[in-house]
TORKOL-4160 file (C-alpha; in steps of 0.2 Angstrom, whole numbers, padded with zeros to 4 digits, m for minus):
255
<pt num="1" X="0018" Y="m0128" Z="0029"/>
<pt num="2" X="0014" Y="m0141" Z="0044"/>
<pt num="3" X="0004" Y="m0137" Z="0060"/>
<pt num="4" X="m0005" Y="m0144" Z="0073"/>
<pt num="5" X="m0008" Y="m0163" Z="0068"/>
<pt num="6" X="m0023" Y="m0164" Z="0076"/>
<pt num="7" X="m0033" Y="m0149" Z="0072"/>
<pt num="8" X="m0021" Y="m0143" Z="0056"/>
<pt num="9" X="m0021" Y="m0126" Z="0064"/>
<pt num="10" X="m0005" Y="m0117" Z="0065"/>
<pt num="11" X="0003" Y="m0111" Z="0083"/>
<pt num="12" X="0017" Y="m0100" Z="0089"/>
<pt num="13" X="0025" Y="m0116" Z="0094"/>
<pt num="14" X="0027" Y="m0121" Z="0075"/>
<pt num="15" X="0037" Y="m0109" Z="0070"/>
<pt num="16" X="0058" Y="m0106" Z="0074"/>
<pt num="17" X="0069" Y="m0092" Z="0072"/>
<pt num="18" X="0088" Y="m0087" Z="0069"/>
<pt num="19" X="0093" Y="m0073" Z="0074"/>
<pt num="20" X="0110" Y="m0068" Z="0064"/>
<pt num="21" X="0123" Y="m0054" Z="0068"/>
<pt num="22" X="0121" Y="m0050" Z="0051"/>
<pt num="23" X="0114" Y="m0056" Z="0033"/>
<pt num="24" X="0120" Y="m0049" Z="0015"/>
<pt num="25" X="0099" Y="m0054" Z="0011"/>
<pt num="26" X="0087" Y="m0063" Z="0026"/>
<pt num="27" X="0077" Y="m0070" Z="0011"/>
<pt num="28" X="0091" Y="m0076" Z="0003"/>
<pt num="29" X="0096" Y="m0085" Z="0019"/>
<pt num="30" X="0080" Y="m0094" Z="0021"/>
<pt num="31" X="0083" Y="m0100" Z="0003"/>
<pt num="32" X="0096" Y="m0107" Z="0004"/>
<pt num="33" X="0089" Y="m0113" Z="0020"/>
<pt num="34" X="0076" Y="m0121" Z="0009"/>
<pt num="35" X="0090" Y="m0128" Z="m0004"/>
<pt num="36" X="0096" Y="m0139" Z="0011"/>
<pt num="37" X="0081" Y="m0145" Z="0014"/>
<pt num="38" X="0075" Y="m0133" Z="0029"/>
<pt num="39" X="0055" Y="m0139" Z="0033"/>
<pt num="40" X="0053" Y="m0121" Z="0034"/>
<pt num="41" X="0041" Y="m0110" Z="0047"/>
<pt num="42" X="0057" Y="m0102" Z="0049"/>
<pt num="43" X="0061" Y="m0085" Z="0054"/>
<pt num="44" X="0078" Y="m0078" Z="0050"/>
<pt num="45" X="0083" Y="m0061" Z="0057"/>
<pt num="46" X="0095" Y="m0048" Z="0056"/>
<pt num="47" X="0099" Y="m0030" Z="0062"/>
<pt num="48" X="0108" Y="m0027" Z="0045"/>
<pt num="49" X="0109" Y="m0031" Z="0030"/>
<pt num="50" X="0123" Y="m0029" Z="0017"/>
<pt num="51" X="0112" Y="m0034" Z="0000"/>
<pt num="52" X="0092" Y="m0030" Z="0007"/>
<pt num="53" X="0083" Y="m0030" Z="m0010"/>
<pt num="54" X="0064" Y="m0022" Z="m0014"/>
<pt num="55" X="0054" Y="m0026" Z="m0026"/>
<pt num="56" X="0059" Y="m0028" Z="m0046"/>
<pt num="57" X="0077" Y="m0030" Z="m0040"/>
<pt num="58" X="0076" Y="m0012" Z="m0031"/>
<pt num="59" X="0089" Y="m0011" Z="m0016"/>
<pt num="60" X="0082" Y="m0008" Z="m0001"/>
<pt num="61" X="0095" Y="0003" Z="0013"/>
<pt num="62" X="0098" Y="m0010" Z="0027"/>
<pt num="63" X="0106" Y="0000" Z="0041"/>
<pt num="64" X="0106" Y="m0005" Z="0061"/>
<pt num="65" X="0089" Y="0003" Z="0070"/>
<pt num="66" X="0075" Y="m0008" Z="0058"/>
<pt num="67" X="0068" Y="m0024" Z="0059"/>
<pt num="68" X="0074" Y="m0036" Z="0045"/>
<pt num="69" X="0064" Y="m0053" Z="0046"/>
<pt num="70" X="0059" Y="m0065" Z="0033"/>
<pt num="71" X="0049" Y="m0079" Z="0035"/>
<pt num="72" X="0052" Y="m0097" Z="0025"/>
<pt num="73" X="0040" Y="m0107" Z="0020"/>
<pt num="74" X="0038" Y="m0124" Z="0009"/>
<pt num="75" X="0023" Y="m0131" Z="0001"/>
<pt num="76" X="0010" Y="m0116" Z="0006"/>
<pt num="77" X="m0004" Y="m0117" Z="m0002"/>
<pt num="78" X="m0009" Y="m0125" Z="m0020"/>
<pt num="79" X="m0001" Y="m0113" Z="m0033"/>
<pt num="80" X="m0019" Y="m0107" Z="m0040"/>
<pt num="81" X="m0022" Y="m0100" Z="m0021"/>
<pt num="82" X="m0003" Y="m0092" Z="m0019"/>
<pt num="83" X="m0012" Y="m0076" Z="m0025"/>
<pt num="84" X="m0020" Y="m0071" Z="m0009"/>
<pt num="85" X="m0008" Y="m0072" Z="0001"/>
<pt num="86" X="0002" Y="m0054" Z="m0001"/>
<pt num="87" X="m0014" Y="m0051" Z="0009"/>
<pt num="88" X="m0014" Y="m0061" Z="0022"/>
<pt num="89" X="0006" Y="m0055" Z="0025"/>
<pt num="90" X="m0002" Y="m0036" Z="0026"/>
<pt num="91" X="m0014" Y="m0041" Z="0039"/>
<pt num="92" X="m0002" Y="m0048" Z="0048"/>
<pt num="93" X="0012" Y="m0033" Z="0048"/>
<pt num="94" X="m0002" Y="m0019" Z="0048"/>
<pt num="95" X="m0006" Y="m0028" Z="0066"/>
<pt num="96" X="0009" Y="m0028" Z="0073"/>
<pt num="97" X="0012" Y="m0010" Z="0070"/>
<pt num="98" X="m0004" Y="m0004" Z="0076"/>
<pt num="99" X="m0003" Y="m0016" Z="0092"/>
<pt num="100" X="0013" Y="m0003" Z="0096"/>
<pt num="101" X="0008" Y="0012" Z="0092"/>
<pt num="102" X="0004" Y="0025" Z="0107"/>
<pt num="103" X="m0014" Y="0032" Z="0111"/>
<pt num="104" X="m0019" Y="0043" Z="0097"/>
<pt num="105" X="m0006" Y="0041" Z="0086"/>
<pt num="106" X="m0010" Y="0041" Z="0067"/>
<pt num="107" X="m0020" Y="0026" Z="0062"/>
<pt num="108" X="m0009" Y="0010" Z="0051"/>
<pt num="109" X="m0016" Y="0006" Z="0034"/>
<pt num="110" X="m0015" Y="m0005" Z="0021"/>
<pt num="111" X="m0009" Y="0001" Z="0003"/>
<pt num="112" X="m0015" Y="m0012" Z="m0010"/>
<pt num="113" X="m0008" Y="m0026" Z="m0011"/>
<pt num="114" X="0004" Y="m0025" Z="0007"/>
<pt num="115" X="0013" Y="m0008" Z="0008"/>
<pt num="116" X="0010" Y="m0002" Z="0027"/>
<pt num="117" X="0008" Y="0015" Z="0029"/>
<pt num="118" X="0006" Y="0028" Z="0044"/>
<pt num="119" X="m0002" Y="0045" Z="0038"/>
<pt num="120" X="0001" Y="0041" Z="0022"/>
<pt num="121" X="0018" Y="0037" Z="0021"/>
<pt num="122" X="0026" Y="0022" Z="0019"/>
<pt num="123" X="0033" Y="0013" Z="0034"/>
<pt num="124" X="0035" Y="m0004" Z="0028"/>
<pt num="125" X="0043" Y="m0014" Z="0012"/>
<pt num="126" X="0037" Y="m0033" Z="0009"/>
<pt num="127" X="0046" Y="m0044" Z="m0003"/>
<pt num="128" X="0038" Y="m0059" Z="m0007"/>
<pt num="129" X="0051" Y="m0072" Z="m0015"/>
<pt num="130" X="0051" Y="m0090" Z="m0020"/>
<pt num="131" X="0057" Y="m0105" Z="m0029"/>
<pt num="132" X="0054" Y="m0124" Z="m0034"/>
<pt num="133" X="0064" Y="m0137" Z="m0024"/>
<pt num="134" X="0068" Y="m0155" Z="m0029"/>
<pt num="135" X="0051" Y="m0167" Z="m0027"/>
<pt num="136" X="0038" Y="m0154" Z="m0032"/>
<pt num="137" X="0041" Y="m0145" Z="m0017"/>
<pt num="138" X="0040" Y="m0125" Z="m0017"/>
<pt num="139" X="0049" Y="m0115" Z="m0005"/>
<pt num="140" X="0042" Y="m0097" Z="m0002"/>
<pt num="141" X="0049" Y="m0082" Z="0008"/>
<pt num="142" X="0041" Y="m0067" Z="0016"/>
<pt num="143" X="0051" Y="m0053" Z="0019"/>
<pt num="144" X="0050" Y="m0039" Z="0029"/>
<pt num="145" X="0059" Y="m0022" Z="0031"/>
<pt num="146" X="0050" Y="m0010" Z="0045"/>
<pt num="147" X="0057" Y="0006" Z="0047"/>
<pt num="148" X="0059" Y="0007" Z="0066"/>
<pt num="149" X="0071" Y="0019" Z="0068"/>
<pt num="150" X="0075" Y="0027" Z="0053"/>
<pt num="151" X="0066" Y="0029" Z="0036"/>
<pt num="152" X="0077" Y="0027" Z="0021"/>
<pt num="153" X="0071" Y="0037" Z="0005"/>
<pt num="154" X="0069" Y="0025" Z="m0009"/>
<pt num="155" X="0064" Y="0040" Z="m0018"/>
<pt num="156" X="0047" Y="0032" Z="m0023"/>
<pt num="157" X="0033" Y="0039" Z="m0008"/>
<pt num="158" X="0034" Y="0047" Z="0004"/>
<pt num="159" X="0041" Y="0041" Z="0021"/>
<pt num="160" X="0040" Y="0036" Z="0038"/>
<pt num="161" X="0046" Y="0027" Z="0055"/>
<pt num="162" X="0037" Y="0019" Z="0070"/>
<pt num="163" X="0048" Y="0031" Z="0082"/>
<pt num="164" X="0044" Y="0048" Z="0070"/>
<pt num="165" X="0027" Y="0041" Z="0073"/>
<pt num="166" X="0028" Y="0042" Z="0091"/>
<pt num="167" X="0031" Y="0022" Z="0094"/>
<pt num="168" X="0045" Y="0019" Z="0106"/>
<pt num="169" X="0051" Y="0000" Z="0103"/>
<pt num="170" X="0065" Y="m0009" Z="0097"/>
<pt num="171" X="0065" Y="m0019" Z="0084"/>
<pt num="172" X="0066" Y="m0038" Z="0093"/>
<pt num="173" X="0051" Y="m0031" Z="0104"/>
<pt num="174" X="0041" Y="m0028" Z="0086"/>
<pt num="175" X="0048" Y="m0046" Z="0081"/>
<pt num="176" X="0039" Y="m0051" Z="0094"/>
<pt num="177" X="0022" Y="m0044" Z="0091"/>
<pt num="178" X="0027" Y="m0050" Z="0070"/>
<pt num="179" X="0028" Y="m0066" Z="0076"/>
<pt num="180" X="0015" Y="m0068" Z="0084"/>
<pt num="181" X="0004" Y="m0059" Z="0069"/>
<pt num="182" X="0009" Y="m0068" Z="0055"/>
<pt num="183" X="0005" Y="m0085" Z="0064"/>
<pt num="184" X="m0012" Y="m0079" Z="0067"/>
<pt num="185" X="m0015" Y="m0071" Z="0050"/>
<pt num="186" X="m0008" Y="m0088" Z="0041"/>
<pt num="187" X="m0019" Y="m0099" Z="0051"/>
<pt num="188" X="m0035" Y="m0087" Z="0047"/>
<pt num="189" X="m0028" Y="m0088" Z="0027"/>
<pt num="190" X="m0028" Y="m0109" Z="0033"/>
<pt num="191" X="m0017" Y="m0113" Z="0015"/>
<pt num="192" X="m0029" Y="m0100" Z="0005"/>
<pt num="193" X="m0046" Y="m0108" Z="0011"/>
<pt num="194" X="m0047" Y="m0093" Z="0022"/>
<pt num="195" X="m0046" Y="m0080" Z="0008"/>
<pt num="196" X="m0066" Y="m0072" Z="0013"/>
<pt num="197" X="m0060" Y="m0071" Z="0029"/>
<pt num="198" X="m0043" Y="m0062" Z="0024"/>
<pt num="199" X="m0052" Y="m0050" Z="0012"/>
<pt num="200" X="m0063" Y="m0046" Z="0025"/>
<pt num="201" X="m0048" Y="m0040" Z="0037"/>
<pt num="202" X="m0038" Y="m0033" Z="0023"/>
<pt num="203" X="m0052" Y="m0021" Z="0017"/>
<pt num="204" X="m0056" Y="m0015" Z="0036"/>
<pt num="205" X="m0039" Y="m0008" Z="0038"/>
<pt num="206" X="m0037" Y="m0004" Z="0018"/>
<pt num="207" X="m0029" Y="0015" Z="0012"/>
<pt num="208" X="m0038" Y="0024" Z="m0003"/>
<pt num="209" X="m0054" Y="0014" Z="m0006"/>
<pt num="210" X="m0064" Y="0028" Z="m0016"/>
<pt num="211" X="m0052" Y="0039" Z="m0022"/>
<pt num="212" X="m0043" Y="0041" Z="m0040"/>
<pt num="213" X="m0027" Y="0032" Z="m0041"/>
<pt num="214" X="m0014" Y="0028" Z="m0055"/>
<pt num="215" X="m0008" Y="0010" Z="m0054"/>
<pt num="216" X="0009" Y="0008" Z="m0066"/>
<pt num="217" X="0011" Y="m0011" Z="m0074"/>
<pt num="218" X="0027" Y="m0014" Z="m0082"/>
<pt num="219" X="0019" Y="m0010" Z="m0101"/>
<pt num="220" X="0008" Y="0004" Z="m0096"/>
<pt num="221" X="m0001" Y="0016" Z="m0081"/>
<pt num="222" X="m0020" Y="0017" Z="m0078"/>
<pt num="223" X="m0030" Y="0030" Z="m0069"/>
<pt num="224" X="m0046" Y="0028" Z="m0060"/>
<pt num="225" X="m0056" Y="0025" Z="m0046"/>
<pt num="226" X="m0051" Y="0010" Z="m0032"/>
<pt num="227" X="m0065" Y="0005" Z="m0030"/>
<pt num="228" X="m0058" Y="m0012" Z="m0019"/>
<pt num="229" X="m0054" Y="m0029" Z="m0023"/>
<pt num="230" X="m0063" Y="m0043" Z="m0031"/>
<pt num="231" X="m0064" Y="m0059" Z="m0021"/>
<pt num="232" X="m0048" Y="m0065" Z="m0030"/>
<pt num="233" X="m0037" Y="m0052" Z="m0019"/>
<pt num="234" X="m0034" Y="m0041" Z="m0036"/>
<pt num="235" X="m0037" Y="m0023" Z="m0038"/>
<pt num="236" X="m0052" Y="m0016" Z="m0045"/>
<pt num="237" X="m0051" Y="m0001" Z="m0055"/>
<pt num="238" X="m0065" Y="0010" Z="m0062"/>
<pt num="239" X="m0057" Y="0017" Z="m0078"/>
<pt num="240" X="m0075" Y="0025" Z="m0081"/>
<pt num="241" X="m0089" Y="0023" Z="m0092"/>
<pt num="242" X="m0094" Y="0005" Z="m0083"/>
<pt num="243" X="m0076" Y="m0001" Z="m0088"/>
<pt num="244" X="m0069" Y="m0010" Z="m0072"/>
<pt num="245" X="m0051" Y="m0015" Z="m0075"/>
<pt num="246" X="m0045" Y="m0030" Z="m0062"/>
<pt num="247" X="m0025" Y="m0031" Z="m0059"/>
<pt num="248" X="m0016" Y="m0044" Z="m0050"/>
<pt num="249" X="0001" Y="m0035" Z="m0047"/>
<pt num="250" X="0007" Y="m0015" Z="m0050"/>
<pt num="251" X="0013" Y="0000" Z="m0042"/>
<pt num="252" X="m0002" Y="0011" Z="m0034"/>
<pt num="253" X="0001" Y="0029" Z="m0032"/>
<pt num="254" X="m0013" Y="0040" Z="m0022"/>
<pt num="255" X="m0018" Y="0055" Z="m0032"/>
Protein backbone atom coordinates (compact mmCIF):
# COMPACT_ATOMS: atom_id res chain seq x y z
CA UNK A 1 0.00 0.00 0.00
CA UNK A 2 1.95 3.25 -1.36
CA UNK A 3 1.10 7.00 -0.84
CA UNK A 4 2.23 10.20 -0.76
CA UNK A 5 6.30 9.80 -1.08
CA UNK A 6 6.91 12.67 0.72
CA UNK A 7 4.70 12.62 3.63
CA UNK A 8 3.61 8.68 3.43
CA UNK A 9 0.18 9.81 3.92
CA UNK A 10 -2.49 8.32 1.57
CA UNK A 11 -4.72 10.76 -0.85
CA UNK A 12 -7.84 10.46 -3.04
CA UNK A 13 -5.41 10.83 -5.85
CA UNK A 14 -3.76 7.42 -4.92
CA UNK A 15 -6.46 5.35 -5.28
CA UNK A 16 -8.18 4.13 -9.12
CA UNK A 17 -11.33 2.65 -9.87
CA UNK A 18 -13.08 0.24 -12.50
CA UNK A 19 -16.31 0.46 -12.91
CA UNK A 20 -17.82 -2.93 -14.65
CA UNK A 21 -21.22 -3.57 -16.22
CA UNK A 22 -21.20 -6.55 -14.26
CA UNK A 23 -18.96 -9.03 -11.93
CA UNK A 24 -19.73 -12.85 -11.13
CA UNK A 25 -17.58 -11.47 -7.49
CA UNK A 26 -15.82 -7.74 -7.38
CA UNK A 27 -13.31 -9.33 -4.89
CA UNK A 28 -12.58 -12.02 -7.04
CA UNK A 29 -11.89 -9.52 -9.66
CA UNK A 30 -9.49 -7.48 -7.64
CA UNK A 31 -7.72 -10.94 -7.13
CA UNK A 32 -7.21 -11.76 -9.95
CA UNK A 33 -6.17 -8.18 -10.38
CA UNK A 34 -3.63 -8.90 -7.93
CA UNK A 35 -2.41 -12.36 -9.59
CA UNK A 36 -1.41 -10.08 -12.65
CA UNK A 37 0.38 -8.02 -10.73
CA UNK A 38 -2.12 -4.97 -10.15
CA UNK A 39 -0.18 -2.51 -7.43
CA UNK A 40 -3.38 -2.41 -5.94
CA UNK A 41 -5.47 0.88 -4.20
CA UNK A 42 -7.89 -0.22 -6.57
CA UNK A 43 -11.54 -0.16 -6.60
CA UNK A 44 -13.63 -2.37 -8.63
CA UNK A 45 -17.35 -1.86 -8.90
CA UNK A 46 -20.38 -3.30 -10.10
CA UNK A 47 -24.22 -2.80 -10.12
CA UNK A 48 -24.58 -6.70 -9.96
CA UNK A 49 -23.20 -9.45 -9.28
CA UNK A 50 -23.80 -13.13 -10.36
CA UNK A 51 -21.57 -14.98 -7.42
CA UNK A 52 -21.51 -11.94 -4.34
CA UNK A 53 -20.30 -14.22 -1.52
CA UNK A 54 -20.63 -13.27 2.61
CA UNK A 55 -18.81 -14.50 5.09
CA UNK A 56 -17.88 -18.49 5.59
CA UNK A 57 -18.82 -18.91 1.97
CA UNK A 58 -22.41 -17.57 2.59
CA UNK A 59 -24.00 -16.19 -0.74
CA UNK A 60 -24.74 -12.79 -0.64
CA UNK A 61 -28.07 -11.74 -3.23
CA UNK A 62 -26.50 -9.37 -5.69
CA UNK A 63 -29.33 -7.64 -7.62
CA UNK A 64 -29.12 -4.01 -9.50
CA UNK A 65 -30.29 -0.95 -6.83
CA UNK A 66 -26.99 -1.71 -4.29
CA UNK A 67 -23.55 -0.77 -4.22
CA UNK A 68 -21.04 -3.48 -4.92
CA UNK A 69 -17.35 -2.29 -4.35
CA UNK A 70 -14.24 -3.85 -3.31
CA UNK A 71 -11.23 -2.35 -2.67
CA UNK A 72 -7.50 -4.20 -3.55
CA UNK A 73 -4.82 -3.82 -1.78
CA UNK A 74 -1.07 -5.38 -1.50
CA UNK A 75 1.34 -5.41 1.23
CA UNK A 76 -1.06 -3.50 3.91
CA UNK A 77 0.35 -3.61 6.92
CA UNK A 78 2.87 -6.19 8.67
CA UNK A 79 0.77 -9.48 9.26
CA UNK A 80 0.83 -9.14 13.29
CA UNK A 81 -1.18 -5.60 12.55
CA UNK A 82 -3.76 -7.03 9.85
CA UNK A 83 -6.09 -7.65 12.95
CA UNK A 84 -7.17 -4.05 13.19
CA UNK A 85 -8.11 -3.31 10.26
CA UNK A 86 -11.90 -4.92 9.95
CA UNK A 87 -12.05 -1.76 12.22
CA UNK A 88 -10.80 0.66 10.45
CA UNK A 89 -12.99 -0.64 7.04
CA UNK A 90 -16.15 -0.06 9.65
CA UNK A 91 -15.23 3.42 10.24
CA UNK A 92 -14.96 4.05 7.08
CA UNK A 93 -18.50 2.54 5.81
CA UNK A 94 -20.31 3.71 9.02
CA UNK A 95 -19.23 7.46 7.64
CA UNK A 96 -20.34 7.30 4.45
CA UNK A 97 -23.68 6.12 5.31
CA UNK A 98 -24.24 8.57 7.98
CA UNK A 99 -22.65 11.45 5.74
CA UNK A 100 -26.10 10.57 3.59
CA UNK A 101 -28.60 10.09 5.62
CA UNK A 102 -31.52 12.90 5.98
CA UNK A 103 -31.88 15.13 9.28
CA UNK A 104 -33.22 13.10 12.00
CA UNK A 105 -32.98 9.84 10.46
CA UNK A 106 -32.02 6.91 12.61
CA UNK A 107 -28.50 7.01 13.86
CA UNK A 108 -25.58 4.34 11.78
CA UNK A 109 -23.71 2.05 14.03
CA UNK A 110 -21.17 -0.19 14.34
CA UNK A 111 -21.86 -4.06 15.23
CA UNK A 112 -18.61 -5.65 16.41
CA UNK A 113 -16.30 -6.16 14.39
CA UNK A 114 -17.85 -4.04 10.85
CA UNK A 115 -21.48 -4.99 10.47
CA UNK A 116 -23.29 -1.38 9.70
CA UNK A 117 -26.48 -1.10 11.06
CA UNK A 118 -29.45 1.46 11.00
CA UNK A 119 -32.02 0.96 14.12
CA UNK A 120 -30.63 -2.16 14.61
CA UNK A 121 -30.91 -3.80 11.42
CA UNK A 122 -28.39 -4.68 9.28
CA UNK A 123 -27.71 -2.53 6.35
CA UNK A 124 -24.26 -3.56 5.25
CA UNK A 125 -22.17 -6.99 4.61
CA UNK A 126 -18.13 -6.67 4.63
CA UNK A 127 -16.03 -9.34 3.28
CA UNK A 128 -12.51 -9.21 4.06
CA UNK A 129 -10.47 -11.58 1.46
CA UNK A 130 -6.88 -12.30 0.81
CA UNK A 131 -4.09 -14.17 -0.47
CA UNK A 132 0.01 -14.48 -0.76
CA UNK A 133 1.37 -13.47 -4.18
CA UNK A 134 4.84 -14.46 -5.55
CA UNK A 135 7.85 -12.30 -3.79
CA UNK A 136 6.38 -12.26 -0.17
CA UNK A 137 3.79 -9.98 -1.39
CA UNK A 138 0.13 -10.23 0.20
CA UNK A 139 -2.79 -9.06 -1.59
CA UNK A 140 -5.80 -8.07 0.43
CA UNK A 141 -9.40 -7.14 -0.58
CA UNK A 142 -12.28 -5.20 1.07
CA UNK A 143 -15.63 -5.81 0.04
CA UNK A 144 -18.61 -4.11 0.41
CA UNK A 145 -22.29 -4.93 -0.29
CA UNK A 146 -24.58 -1.68 0.94
CA UNK A 147 -28.15 -2.24 0.66
CA UNK A 148 -29.29 0.96 -1.19
CA UNK A 149 -32.23 -0.01 -2.63
CA UNK A 150 -33.26 -3.17 -1.54
CA UNK A 151 -32.44 -5.33 1.58
CA UNK A 152 -32.04 -8.86 0.80
CA UNK A 153 -32.91 -11.42 3.64
CA UNK A 154 -29.99 -13.48 4.42
CA UNK A 155 -32.14 -15.01 6.99
CA UNK A 156 -29.56 -14.17 9.86
CA UNK A 157 -30.76 -10.39 11.33
CA UNK A 158 -32.94 -8.34 10.78
CA UNK A 159 -32.70 -5.93 7.89
CA UNK A 160 -32.51 -2.77 6.28
CA UNK A 161 -31.86 -0.11 3.23
CA UNK A 162 -30.55 3.35 3.03
CA UNK A 163 -33.84 4.49 1.02
CA UNK A 164 -36.35 2.37 3.68
CA UNK A 165 -34.31 4.65 5.95
CA UNK A 166 -35.22 7.61 4.36
CA UNK A 167 -31.70 8.16 2.28
CA UNK A 168 -32.39 9.15 -1.28
CA UNK A 169 -28.95 8.30 -3.24
CA UNK A 170 -27.85 6.13 -5.87
CA UNK A 171 -25.40 3.89 -5.34
CA UNK A 172 -22.24 5.70 -7.44
CA UNK A 173 -23.27 8.85 -5.45
CA UNK A 174 -22.60 6.51 -2.05
CA UNK A 175 -19.31 5.34 -3.97
CA UNK A 176 -18.37 8.59 -3.93
CA UNK A 177 -18.77 9.49 -0.34
CA UNK A 178 -17.02 5.42 0.27
CA UNK A 179 -14.26 6.52 -1.59
CA UNK A 180 -13.61 9.13 -0.01
CA UNK A 181 -14.07 7.48 3.52
CA UNK A 182 -11.94 4.53 3.24
CA UNK A 183 -9.07 6.84 2.05
CA UNK A 184 -9.46 8.80 5.11
CA UNK A 185 -9.92 5.88 7.52
CA UNK A 186 -6.87 3.93 5.99
CA UNK A 187 -4.48 6.96 6.32
CA UNK A 188 -5.70 7.57 10.21
CA UNK A 189 -5.11 3.24 10.48
CA UNK A 190 -1.37 4.63 8.78
CA UNK A 191 -0.57 0.60 8.05
CA UNK A 192 -1.92 -0.43 11.70
CA UNK A 193 0.32 2.36 13.49
CA UNK A 194 -2.95 4.24 13.95
CA UNK A 195 -4.79 1.48 15.74
CA UNK A 196 -5.61 3.91 19.28
CA UNK A 197 -6.66 6.32 16.84
CA UNK A 198 -9.14 3.78 15.08
CA UNK A 199 -10.30 2.31 18.35
CA UNK A 200 -11.23 5.49 19.40
CA UNK A 201 -13.49 6.24 16.20
CA UNK A 202 -14.75 2.73 16.16
CA UNK A 203 -15.99 2.81 19.88
CA UNK A 204 -17.66 6.34 19.42
CA UNK A 205 -20.15 5.03 16.80
CA UNK A 206 -20.11 1.26 18.39
CA UNK A 207 -23.76 -0.69 18.68
CA UNK A 208 -24.33 -2.78 22.08
CA UNK A 209 -21.52 -1.74 24.34
CA UNK A 210 -23.23 -2.71 27.92
CA UNK A 211 -25.63 -5.05 27.02
CA UNK A 212 -25.78 -9.08 27.07
CA UNK A 213 -24.84 -10.57 23.76
CA UNK A 214 -24.13 -14.20 22.52
CA UNK A 215 -21.14 -14.42 20.17
CA UNK A 216 -21.22 -18.05 18.17
CA UNK A 217 -17.44 -19.21 17.27
CA UNK A 218 -17.28 -22.07 15.03
CA UNK A 219 -16.92 -24.83 18.20
CA UNK A 220 -19.19 -23.15 20.47
CA UNK A 221 -21.61 -19.97 21.65
CA UNK A 222 -20.81 -17.69 24.67
CA UNK A 223 -23.12 -15.33 26.42
CA UNK A 224 -22.32 -12.23 28.37
CA UNK A 225 -21.91 -8.74 28.84
CA UNK A 226 -19.89 -6.59 25.81
CA UNK A 227 -18.26 -4.79 27.64
CA UNK A 228 -15.97 -3.21 24.44
CA UNK A 229 -12.73 -4.10 22.97
CA UNK A 230 -9.25 -4.45 24.11
CA UNK A 231 -6.74 -2.33 22.46
CA UNK A 232 -6.00 -5.31 20.15
CA UNK A 233 -9.53 -4.64 18.28
CA UNK A 234 -11.05 -8.12 19.82
CA UNK A 235 -14.17 -8.35 21.62
CA UNK A 236 -14.35 -8.46 25.25
CA UNK A 237 -16.85 -10.45 26.90
CA UNK A 238 -17.89 -10.58 30.54
CA UNK A 239 -18.99 -14.19 31.05
CA UNK A 240 -19.43 -13.37 34.89
CA UNK A 241 -17.85 -13.99 38.04
CA UNK A 242 -14.49 -11.66 36.94
CA UNK A 243 -14.08 -14.08 33.98
CA UNK A 244 -13.49 -11.75 30.68
CA UNK A 245 -13.24 -13.81 27.66
CA UNK A 246 -11.32 -11.83 24.43
CA UNK A 247 -12.43 -13.03 20.87
CA UNK A 248 -10.88 -12.21 17.70
CA UNK A 249 -13.55 -13.32 15.24
CA UNK A 250 -17.42 -14.57 15.64
CA UNK A 251 -20.98 -13.86 15.09
CA UNK A 252 -22.57 -11.41 17.74
CA UNK A 253 -26.17 -11.54 18.05
CA UNK A 254 -27.91 -8.65 20.54
CA UNK A 255 -30.08 -10.09 23.17
Amino acid sequence: MSGDARTGRLTLEDFRHTALSEAGSTNTECLLRARAGDPGLHWVTAPRQTEGRGRRGRAWLSEPGNLYASLLLIDPAPMERLHSLPLAVAVAVQRAIQGVMPFGANPVTVKWPNDILIAGKKTCGILLEGEGLPGGHHALVIGCGINVAIAPDHGLYPVTSLQAEGASISPDELFAHLFRTMAEALDLWDRGRGIKAIIAEWRAVASGIGEKITVNLPDRSLSGRFAGIDEDGRLMLDLGSGAMQHIAAGDVFFG
